[in-house]
N, C-alpha and C positions, 0 to 999 in steps of 0.2 A: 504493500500500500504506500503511495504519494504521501507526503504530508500534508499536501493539500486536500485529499480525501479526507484525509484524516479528523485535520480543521473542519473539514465541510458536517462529516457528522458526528464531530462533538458540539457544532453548534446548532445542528437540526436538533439535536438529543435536547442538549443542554436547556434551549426554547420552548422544545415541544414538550416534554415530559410534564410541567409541570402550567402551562398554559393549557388547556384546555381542548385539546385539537388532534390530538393522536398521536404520542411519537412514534409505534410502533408501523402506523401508516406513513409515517413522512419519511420514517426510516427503510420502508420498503421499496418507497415511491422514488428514493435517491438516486436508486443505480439507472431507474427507467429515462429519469429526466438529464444526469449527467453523463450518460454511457458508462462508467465506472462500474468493473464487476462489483455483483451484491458482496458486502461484506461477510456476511456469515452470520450465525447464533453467537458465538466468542465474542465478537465484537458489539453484538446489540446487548451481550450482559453486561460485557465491561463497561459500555458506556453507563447502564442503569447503575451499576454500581458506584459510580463519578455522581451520578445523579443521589444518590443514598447519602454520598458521602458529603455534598450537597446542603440534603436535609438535615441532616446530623448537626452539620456545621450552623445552621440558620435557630435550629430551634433545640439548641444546647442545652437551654435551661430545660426545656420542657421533657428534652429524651434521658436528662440526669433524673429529674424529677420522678421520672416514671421508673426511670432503673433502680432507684430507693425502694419504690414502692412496690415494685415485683419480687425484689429480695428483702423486706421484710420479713418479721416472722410470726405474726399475729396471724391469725384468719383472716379470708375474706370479708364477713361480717361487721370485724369489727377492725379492718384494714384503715388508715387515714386512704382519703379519696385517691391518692395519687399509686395505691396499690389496685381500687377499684379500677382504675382509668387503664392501669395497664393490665391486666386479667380480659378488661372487656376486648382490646387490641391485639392481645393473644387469639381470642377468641375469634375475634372479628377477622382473624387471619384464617381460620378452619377452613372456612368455603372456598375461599381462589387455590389454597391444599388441593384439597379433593379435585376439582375441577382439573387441575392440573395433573393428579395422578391419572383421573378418570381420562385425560387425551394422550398422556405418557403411553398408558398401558393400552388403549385405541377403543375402551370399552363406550366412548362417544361417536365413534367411526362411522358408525349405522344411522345415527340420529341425523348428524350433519350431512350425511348422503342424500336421507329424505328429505331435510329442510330446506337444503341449497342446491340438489343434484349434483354436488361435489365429489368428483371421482379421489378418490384415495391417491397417493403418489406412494407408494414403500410403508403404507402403513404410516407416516408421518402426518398426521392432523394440521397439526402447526404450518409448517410447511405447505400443505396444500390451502390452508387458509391465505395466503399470501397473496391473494387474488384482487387487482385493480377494482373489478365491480362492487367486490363485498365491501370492500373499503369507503367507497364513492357511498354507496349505501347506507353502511354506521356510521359515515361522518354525518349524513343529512340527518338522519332517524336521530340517534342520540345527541345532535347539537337540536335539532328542536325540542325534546325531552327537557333539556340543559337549560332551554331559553324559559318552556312554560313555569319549570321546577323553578328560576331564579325568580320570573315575575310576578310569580300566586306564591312563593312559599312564606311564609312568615319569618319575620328576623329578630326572635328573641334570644335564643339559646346558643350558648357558649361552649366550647371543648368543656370543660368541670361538668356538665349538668351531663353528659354521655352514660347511657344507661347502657344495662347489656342488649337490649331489645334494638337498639341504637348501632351498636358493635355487630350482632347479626347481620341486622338489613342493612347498611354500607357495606358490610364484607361481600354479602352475596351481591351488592353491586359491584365490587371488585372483582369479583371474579369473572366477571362477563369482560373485565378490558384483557383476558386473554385473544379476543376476536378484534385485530389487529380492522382499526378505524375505528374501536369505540371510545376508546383515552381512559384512563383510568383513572388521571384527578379528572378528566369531564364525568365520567360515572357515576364515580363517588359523590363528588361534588352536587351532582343533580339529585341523590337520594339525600344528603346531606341537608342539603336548602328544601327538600320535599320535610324533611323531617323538623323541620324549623329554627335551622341553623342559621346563623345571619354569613355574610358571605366571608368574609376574612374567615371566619370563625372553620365553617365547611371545609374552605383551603387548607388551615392547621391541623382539623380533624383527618382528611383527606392524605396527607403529607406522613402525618404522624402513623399512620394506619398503613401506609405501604414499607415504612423500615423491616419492619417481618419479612413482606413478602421477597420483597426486592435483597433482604438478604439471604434468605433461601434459596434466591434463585444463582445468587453470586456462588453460596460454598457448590451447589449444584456441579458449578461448572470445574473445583477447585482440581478433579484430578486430569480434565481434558487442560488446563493450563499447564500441570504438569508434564504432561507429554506431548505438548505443543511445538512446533516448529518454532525455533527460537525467534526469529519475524516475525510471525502470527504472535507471538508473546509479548514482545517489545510493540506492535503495532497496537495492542489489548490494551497496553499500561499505557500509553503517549494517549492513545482516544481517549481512554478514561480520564486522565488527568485533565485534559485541556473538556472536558466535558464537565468537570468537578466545577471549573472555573464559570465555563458558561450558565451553568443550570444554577448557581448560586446568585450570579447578576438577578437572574432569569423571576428568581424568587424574591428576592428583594424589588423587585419593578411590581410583581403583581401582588404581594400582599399591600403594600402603598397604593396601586389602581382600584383594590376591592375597597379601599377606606370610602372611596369619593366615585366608583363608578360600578355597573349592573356587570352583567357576562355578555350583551349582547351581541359586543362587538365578536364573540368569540361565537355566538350564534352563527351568522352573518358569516365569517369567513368559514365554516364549516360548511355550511350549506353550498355557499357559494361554490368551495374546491370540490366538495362531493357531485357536482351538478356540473361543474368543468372535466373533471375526469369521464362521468358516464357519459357526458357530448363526445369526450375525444379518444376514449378507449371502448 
């Protein structure tokens, strides 16, 4: 890999991961529109990993906060809230688990046949998901969910008030941004503001609730790094790193924009690229 590929998608990553819009789509959409062979699975973890590392970095008090509170040694019951908060993010992380075993192991294989007439490639799901239409498709479908969920949800409720009931249904919205054009802070975020989070607030809850997953997905990859082409290796750590840099900017812009502005803007360009793709592919 170029370093200027390199550049190009740590900062599609960096942008997209955590605005509202797909990275998994803009990462796929990359190689189409630059000619530049597709990077690989290795390299869309490494980036989300840059991205993790990211969150870590932005909302340090809040993931120290919760590491106290996970290793406590009281009950649940009678946990201080900050062990409640992280048990329900544990939890809330169960469903995109499953989901993910369930297309690891291809026991979703048959469903997504019916539902999309998607022929199978090698048994890989994921992989055959990778499809321009479906993408064009969940960016429209879930950026208008995104749009209703921001305009009718109610805006009382702050990260502290996250119940487990709360932690569930985010999660199982989380697990649907396996299906590359749904986004997975747009997901979350839309159940989030459904459930009557005010929008900053969604974003933290949203953020906060993929360090799980997205680290899962990291040690996932930890023994193919190891037997990596030393290239493919060095080319994993440089994306990631210069993606750490971008997706942190990235976040700092948009928790300052939710203070003083809606998502529609982020309605609006989903629609739109969803609606340009199925015109031109």
């Amino acid at each position: 890999m170029t370093f200027l590929q390199m550049l190009l998608i740590a900062i599609v990553q960096g942008v997209t991961e955590f605005l509202p819009i797909s990275s998994s789509g803009h990462l796929i959409l990359l190689p189409i529109f630059t000619g530049y062979e597709d990077q690989g699975p290795m390299i869309d973890i490494a980036v989300h990993v840059g991205s993790l590392l990211a969150i870590i970095s932005y909302f340090f008090r809040d993931v120290a906060g919760l590491a106290r509170g996970g290793f406590a040694t009281v009950g649940i019951g009678k946990a201080p809230k900050e062990k409640k908060l992280f048990w329900w993010i544990i939890i809330g992380t169960i469903p995109a688990v499953l989901v993910g075993l369930a297309i690891k192991t291809g026991m979703l294989n048959g469903v997504f046949q019916t539902m999309f007439n998607l022929q199978i490639k090698n048994d890989d799901l994921l992989e055959s998901l990778r499809l321009t239409h479906l993408i064009a498709v969940n960016l429209i479908v879930y950026g208008i969910l995104l749009g209703l969920a921001d305009k009718f949800g109610r805006k009382t409720r702050s990260f502290e008030d996250v119940r487990l009931i709360d932690g569930l249904l985010v999660g199982l919205a989380q697990s649907l941004a396996l299906i590359p054009g749904t986004s997975r802070s747009g997901v979350t975020m839309t159940m989030a503001r459904t459930l009557g989070f005010a929008r900053v607030e969604a974003a933290r809850f949203s953020f906060l609730l993929s360090i799980p997953a997205i680290a899962g997905a990291g040690i996932l990859i930890v023994p193919d790094l190891l037997n990596a082409d030393p290239a493919l290796l060095m080319s994993a750590l440089i994306t990631g790193g210069l993606t750490f840099l971008a997706a942190l900017g990235t976040m700092v812009f948009l928790m300052r924009f939710l203070k003083n502005a809606s998502m529609m803007v982020f309605v609006v360009y989903r629609v739109l690229m969803g609606a340009a793709l199925l015109y031109f592919f």
